[in-house]
LUMVEXRO-244003 format. One record per residue (C-alpha): residue in one letter; chain; z, x negated, y negated. Coordinates in nm, 3 decimals. Example, Ala and Ser with C-alpha at 12.3 -4.5 7.8 and 13.67 -1.06 7.14 Angstrom:
2
A A 0.780 -1.230 0.450
S A 0.714 -1.367 0.106
END
This chain:
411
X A 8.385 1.767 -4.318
X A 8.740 1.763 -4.150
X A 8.806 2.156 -4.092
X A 8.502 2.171 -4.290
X A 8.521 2.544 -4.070
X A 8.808 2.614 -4.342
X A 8.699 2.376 -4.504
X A 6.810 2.083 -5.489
X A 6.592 2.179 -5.889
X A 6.348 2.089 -6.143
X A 6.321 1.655 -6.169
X A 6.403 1.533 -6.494
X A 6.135 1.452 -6.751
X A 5.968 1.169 -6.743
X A 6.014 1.064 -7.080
X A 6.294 0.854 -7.227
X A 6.502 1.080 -7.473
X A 6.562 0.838 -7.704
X A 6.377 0.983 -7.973
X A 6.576 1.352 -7.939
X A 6.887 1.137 -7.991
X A 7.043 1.211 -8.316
X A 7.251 0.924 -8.499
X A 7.555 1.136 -8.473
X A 7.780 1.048 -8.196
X A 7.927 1.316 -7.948
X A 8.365 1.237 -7.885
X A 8.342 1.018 -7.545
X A 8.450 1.254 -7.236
X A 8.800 1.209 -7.038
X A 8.744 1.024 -6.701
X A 8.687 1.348 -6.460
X A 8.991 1.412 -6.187
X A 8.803 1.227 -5.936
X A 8.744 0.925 -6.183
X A 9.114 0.926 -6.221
X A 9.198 0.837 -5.849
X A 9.032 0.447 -5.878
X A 9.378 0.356 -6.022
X A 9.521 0.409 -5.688
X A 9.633 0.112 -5.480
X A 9.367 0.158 -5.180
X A 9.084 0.192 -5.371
X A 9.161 -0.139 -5.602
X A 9.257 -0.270 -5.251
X A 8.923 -0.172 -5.069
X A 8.692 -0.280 -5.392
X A 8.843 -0.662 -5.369
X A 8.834 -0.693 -4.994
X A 8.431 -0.542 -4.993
X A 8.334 -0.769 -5.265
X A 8.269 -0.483 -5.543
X A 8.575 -0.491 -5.770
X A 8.357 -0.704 -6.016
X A 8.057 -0.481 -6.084
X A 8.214 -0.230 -6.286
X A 8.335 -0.516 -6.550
X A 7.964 -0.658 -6.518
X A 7.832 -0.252 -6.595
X A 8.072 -0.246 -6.906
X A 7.924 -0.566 -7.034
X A 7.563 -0.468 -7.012
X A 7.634 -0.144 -7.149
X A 7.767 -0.291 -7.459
X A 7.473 -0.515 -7.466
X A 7.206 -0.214 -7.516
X A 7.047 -0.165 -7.848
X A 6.913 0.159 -7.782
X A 6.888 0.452 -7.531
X A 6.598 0.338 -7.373
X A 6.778 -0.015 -7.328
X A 7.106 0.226 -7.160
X A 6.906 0.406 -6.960
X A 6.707 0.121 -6.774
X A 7.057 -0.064 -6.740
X A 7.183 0.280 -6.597
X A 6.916 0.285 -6.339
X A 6.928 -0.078 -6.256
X A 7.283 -0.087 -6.169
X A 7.340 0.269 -5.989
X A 6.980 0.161 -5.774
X A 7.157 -0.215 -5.745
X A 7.482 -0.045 -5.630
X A 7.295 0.135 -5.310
X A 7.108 -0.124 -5.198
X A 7.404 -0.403 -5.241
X A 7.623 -0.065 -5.013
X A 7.313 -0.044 -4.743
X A 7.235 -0.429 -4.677
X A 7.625 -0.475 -4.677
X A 7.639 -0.241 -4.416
X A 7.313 -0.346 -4.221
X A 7.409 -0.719 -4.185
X A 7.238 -0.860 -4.492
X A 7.359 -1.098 -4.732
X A 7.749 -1.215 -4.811
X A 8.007 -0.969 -4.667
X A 8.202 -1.016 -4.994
X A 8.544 -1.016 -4.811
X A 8.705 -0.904 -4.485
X A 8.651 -0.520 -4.479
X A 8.428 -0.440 -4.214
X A 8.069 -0.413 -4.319
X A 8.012 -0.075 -4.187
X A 8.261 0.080 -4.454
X A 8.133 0.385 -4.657
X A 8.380 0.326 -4.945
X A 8.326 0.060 -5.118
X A 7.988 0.257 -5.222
X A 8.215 0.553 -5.312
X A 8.472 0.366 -5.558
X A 8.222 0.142 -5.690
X A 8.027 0.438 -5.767
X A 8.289 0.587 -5.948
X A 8.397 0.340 -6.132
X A 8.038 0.248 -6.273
X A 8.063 0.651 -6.381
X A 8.435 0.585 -6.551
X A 8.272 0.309 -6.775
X A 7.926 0.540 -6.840
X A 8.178 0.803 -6.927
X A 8.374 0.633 -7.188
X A 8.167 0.414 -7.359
X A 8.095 0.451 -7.671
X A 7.784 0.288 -7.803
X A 7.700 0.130 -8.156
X A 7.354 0.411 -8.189
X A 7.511 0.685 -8.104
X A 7.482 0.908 -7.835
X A 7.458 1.300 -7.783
X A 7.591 1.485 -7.515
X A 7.244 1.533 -7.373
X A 7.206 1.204 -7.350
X A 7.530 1.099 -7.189
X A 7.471 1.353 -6.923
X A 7.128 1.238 -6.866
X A 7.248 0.845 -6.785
X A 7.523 1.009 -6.571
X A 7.288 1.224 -6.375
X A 7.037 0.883 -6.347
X A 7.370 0.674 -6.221
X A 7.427 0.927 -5.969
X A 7.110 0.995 -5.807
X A 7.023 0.588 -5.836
X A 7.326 0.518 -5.672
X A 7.316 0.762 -5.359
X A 6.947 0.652 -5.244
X A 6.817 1.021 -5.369
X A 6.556 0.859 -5.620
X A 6.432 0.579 -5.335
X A 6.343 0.793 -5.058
X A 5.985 0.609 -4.958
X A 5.874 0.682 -4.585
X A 5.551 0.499 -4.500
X A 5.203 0.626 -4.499
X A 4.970 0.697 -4.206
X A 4.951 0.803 -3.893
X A 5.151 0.651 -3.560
X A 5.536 0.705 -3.703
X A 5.751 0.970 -3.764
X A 5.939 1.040 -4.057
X A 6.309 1.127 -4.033
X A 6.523 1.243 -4.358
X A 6.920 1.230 -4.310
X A 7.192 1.302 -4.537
X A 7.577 1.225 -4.568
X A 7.850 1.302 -4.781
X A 8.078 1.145 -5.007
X A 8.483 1.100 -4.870
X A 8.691 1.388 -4.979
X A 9.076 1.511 -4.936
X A 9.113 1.195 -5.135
X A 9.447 1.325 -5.277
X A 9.600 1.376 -4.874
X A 9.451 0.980 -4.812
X A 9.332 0.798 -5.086
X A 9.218 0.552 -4.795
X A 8.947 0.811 -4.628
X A 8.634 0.712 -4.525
X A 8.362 0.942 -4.421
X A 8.121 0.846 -4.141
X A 7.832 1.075 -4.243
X A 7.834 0.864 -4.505
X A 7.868 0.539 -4.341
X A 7.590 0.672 -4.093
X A 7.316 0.708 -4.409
X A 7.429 0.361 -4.543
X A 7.341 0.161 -4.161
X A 7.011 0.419 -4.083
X A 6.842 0.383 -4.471
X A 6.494 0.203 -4.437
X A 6.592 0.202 -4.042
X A 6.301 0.176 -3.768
X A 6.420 0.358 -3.444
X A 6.215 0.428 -3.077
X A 6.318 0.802 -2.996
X A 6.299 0.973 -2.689
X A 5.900 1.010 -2.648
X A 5.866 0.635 -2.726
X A 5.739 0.696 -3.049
X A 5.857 0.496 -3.369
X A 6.056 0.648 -3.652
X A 6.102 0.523 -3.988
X A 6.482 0.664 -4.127
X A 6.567 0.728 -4.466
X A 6.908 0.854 -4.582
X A 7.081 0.995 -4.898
X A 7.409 1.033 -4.974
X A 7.561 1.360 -5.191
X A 7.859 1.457 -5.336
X A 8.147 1.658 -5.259
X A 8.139 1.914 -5.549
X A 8.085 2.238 -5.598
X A 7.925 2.227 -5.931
X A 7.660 1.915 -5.804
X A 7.532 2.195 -5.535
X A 7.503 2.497 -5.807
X A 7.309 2.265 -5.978
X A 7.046 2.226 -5.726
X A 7.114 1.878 -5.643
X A 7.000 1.927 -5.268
X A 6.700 2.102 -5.342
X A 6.607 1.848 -5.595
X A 6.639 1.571 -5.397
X A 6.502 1.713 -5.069
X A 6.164 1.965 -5.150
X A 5.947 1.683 -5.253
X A 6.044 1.528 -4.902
X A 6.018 1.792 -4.653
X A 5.691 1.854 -4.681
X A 5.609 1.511 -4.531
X A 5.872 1.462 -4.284
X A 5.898 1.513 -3.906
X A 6.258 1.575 -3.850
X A 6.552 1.610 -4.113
X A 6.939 1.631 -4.059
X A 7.259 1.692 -4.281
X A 7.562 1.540 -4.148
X A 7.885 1.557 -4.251
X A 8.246 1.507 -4.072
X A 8.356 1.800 -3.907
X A 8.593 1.820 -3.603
X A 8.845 1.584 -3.384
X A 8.679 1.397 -3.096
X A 8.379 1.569 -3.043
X A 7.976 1.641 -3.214
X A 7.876 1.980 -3.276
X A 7.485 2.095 -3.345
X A 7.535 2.368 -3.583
X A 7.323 2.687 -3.471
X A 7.349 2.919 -3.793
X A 7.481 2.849 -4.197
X A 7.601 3.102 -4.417
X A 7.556 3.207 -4.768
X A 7.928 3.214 -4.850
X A 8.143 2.966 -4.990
X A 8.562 2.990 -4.878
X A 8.690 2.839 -5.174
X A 8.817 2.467 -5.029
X A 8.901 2.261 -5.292
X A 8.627 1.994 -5.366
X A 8.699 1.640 -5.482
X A 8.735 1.767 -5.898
X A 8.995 1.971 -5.681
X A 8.772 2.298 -5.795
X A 8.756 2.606 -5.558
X A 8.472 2.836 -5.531
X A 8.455 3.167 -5.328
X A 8.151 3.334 -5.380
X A 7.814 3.378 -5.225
X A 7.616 3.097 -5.228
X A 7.410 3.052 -5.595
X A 7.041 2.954 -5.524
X A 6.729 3.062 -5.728
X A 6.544 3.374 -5.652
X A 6.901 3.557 -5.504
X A 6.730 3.830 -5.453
X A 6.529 3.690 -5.156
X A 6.842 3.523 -5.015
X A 6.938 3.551 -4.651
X A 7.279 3.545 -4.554
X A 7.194 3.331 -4.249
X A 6.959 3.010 -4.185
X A 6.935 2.846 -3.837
X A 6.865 2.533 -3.714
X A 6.533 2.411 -3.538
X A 6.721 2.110 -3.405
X A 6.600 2.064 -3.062
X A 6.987 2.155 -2.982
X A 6.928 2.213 -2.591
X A 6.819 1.820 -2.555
X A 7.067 1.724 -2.785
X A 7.339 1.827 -2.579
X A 7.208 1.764 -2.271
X A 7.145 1.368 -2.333
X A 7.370 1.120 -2.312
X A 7.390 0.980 -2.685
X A 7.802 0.834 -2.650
X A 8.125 0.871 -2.587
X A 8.197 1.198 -2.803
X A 8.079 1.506 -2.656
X A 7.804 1.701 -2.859
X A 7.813 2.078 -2.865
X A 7.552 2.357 -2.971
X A 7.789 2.546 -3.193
X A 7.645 2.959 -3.205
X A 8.009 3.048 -3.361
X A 8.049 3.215 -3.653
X A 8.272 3.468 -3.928
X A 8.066 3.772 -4.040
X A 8.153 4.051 -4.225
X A 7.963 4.363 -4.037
X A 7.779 4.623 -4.153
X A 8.016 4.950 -4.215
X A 8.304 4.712 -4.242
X A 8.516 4.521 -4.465
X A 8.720 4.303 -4.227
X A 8.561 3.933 -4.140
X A 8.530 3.915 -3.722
X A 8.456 3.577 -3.503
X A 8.132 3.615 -3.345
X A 8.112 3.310 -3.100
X A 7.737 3.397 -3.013
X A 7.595 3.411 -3.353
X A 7.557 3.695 -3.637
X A 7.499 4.041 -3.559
X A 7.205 4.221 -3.761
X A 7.239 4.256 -4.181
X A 7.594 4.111 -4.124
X A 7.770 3.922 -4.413
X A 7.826 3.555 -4.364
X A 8.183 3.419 -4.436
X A 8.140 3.120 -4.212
X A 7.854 2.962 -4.108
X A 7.886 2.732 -3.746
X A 8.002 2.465 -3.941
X A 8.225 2.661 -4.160
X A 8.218 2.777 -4.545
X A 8.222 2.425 -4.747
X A 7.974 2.158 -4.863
X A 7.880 2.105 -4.517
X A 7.773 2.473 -4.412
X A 7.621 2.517 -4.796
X A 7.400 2.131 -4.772
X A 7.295 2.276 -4.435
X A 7.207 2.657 -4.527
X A 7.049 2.469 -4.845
X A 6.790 2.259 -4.676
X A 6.707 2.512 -4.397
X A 6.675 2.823 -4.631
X A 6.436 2.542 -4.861
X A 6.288 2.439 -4.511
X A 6.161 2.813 -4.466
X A 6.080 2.909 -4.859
X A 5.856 2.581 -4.821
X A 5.717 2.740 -4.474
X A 5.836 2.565 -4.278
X A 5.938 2.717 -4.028
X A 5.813 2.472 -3.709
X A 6.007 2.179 -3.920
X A 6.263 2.069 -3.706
X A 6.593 2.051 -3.892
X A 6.959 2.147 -3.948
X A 7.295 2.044 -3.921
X A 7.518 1.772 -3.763
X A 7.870 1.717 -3.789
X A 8.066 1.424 -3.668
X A 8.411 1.368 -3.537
X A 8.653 1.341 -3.732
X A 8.701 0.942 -3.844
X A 9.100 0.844 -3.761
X A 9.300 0.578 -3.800
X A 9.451 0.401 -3.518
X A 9.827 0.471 -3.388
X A 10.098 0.357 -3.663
X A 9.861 0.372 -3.905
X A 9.834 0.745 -4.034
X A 10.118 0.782 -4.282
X A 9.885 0.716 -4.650
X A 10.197 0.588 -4.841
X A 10.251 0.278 -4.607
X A 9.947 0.239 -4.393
X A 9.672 -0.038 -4.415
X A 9.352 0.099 -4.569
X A 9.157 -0.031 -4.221
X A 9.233 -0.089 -3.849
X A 9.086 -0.171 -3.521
X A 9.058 0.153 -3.420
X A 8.945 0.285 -3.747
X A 8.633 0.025 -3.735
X A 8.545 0.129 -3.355
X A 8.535 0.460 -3.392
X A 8.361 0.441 -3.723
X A 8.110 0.219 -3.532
X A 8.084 0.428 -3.225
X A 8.023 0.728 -3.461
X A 7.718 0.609 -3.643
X A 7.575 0.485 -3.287
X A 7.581 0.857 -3.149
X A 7.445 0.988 -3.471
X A 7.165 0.744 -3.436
X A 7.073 0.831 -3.091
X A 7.159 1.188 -3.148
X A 6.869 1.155 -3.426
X A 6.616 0.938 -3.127
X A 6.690 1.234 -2.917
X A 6.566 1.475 -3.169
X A 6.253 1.322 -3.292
X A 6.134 1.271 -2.967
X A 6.187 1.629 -2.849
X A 5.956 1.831 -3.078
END
């Protein structure tokens, strides 16, 4: 995530909650700071040119047609499960482009997303609806809606399982019109067959996650990953990190540096998982980093990143260490920094080791940063797409996919 160097739990119940729902109605919530930002002209703009500016009006409609919880809560699901699949087979070629925005756009998924959460939000229904219970159909429309709930790798023997993640756009209020290409990366891998390096075939599924700091206390990663890992042959976070280049990163750190997320929230603090008192202040990867680097996977370079801040022992002062942390030091940076990206990736590798295990290749990838072409960087006047935009967007998710054939086929 850009100078993302500055800058997952228990599953729900399986049973509906309609019967814990009292007839007393809790006050409808305000539309949350990121919520807020769909009135902006480049997100109306980038809903009606992808096609999506109409399923938020369609939500609101068959919202106000459920009788009951259980009736919400299946239209819930249906539309945030709808809204990922419509995102990945616009961006994998299938079915009607729904206007001129290039298919391999990440947004659309983002503000559609949101606004499907604006209407949940504020609607009010005739039955009555608790707190609980509005939280629950938010929590359903957001994991529906980012692929977390249809993670389904095949069965048997002759293919290897890969699990990738991206990430959400963010520094919305610098560029309204940002796209991220972690995120456009999960939408054109999901459900994706791939020949690595050894020859063998890989089945690819993706997931997409939020930028906020709350969604991560909350165990959102660990919720979504831990009933995956287990079963998988490779897994990778990715998230948009630096200009012009790929970086592997060697070691995450248990600190968050306080970047504002997209509710526009800062936390600084170590990082909150369960069992604290068993947490490391370091994970590394087990990305096959020396291959990575070494192949030839596109025109950005890739790096094996060992930099990072520490705090060390008998000291108060945070130092650079550009080969790695130096024994029971305090993390303030990880490789990839101290925000969502160096927390997702100390996340999944300190669940990849409480799991054990250890031999699990996995970590960390960030991407260039995604830019606009020349004459179009100032966010007042600029058009929400280019040329250049689209090719390096393009080029981007190409490397990450052969950065992940590379990978698999190096174990």
């Amino acid at each position: 995530m850009t100078s993302i160097r500055s800058a997952v739990a228990l599953p729900l119940a399986a049973v509906s909650l309609a019967v814990a729902i009292p007839p007393a109605a809790a006050a409808p919530a305000t539309v949350s700071v990121e919520e807020a930002r769909l009135d902006r002209a480049a997100p109306q703009e980038i809903l009606k040119r992808s096609g999506f500016a109409s399923l938020a009006p369609e939500f609101a409609e068959a919202l106000a047609d459920a009788g009951s919880f259980a009736a919400a809560e299946r239209t819930v699901v249906r539309y945030g499960s709808g809204l990922w699949r419509r995102a990945v087979d616009r961006a994998q070629g299938r079915g009607a482009a729904g206007g001129d925005l290039s298919r391999d756009d990440d947004r659309p998924l983002y503000w559609s997303r949101l606004a499907l959460i604006r209407e949940l939000r504020t609607w009010q229904p005739g039955f009555g609806i608790t707190e609980e219970g509005r939280s629950r159909l938010l929590d359903r429309l957001e994991r529906s809606s980012r692929g977390q709930d249809s993670i389904r790798h095949p069965a048997g023997k002759g293919v290897k399982r890969i699990l990738l993640t991206g990430f959400d756009p963010f520094t919305l209020d610098r560029d309204t019109r940002i796209s991220n290409p972690s995120g456009a990366a999960a939408l054109a891998l999901d459900g994706t067959w791939l020949r690595t390096s050894d020859g063998s075939l890989a089945r690819v599924e993706t997931a997409v996650f939020p930028v906020r700091w709350q969604d991560f206390a909350d165990g959102t990663v660990e919720r979504t990953l831990r009933p995956h890992l287990p079963k998988v042959d490779l897994f990778t976070t990715v998230s948009q990190g630096r200009p012009g280049r790929f970086d592997i990163e060697r070691t995450n750190g248990a600190w968050r540096g306080g970047f504002p997320d997209n509710e526009n929230l800062s936390r600084t603090e170590t990082v909150p998982v369960a069992d604290a008192a068993t947490q490391p202040q370091w994970t590394s990867t087990t990305l096959p980093y020396t291959a990575i680097t070494a192949a030839s996977t596109g025109r950005f370079p890739v790096y094996d990143n060992t930099s990072v801040t520490e705090v060390p022992v008998g000291n108060d002062t945070p130092v650079v260490r550009p080969d790695g942390p130096t024994p029971g030091s305090a993390a303030r940076a990880g490789g990839g920094g101290n925000y969502l990206s160096n927390e997702i990736a100390y996340r999944a590798t300190l669940l990849r080791d409480r799991l054990g295990l250890t031999r699990l290749p996995g970590g960390h990838v960030h991407t260039p940063v995604l830019q606009f072409g020349p004459g179009n960087t100032d966010p007042a006047t600029g058009s929400v797409t280019d040329a250049e935009f689209v090719r390096n967007r393009l080029d981007i998710i190409s490397q990450v996919r052969a950065i992940v054939a590379v990978a698999a086929g190096s174990r």
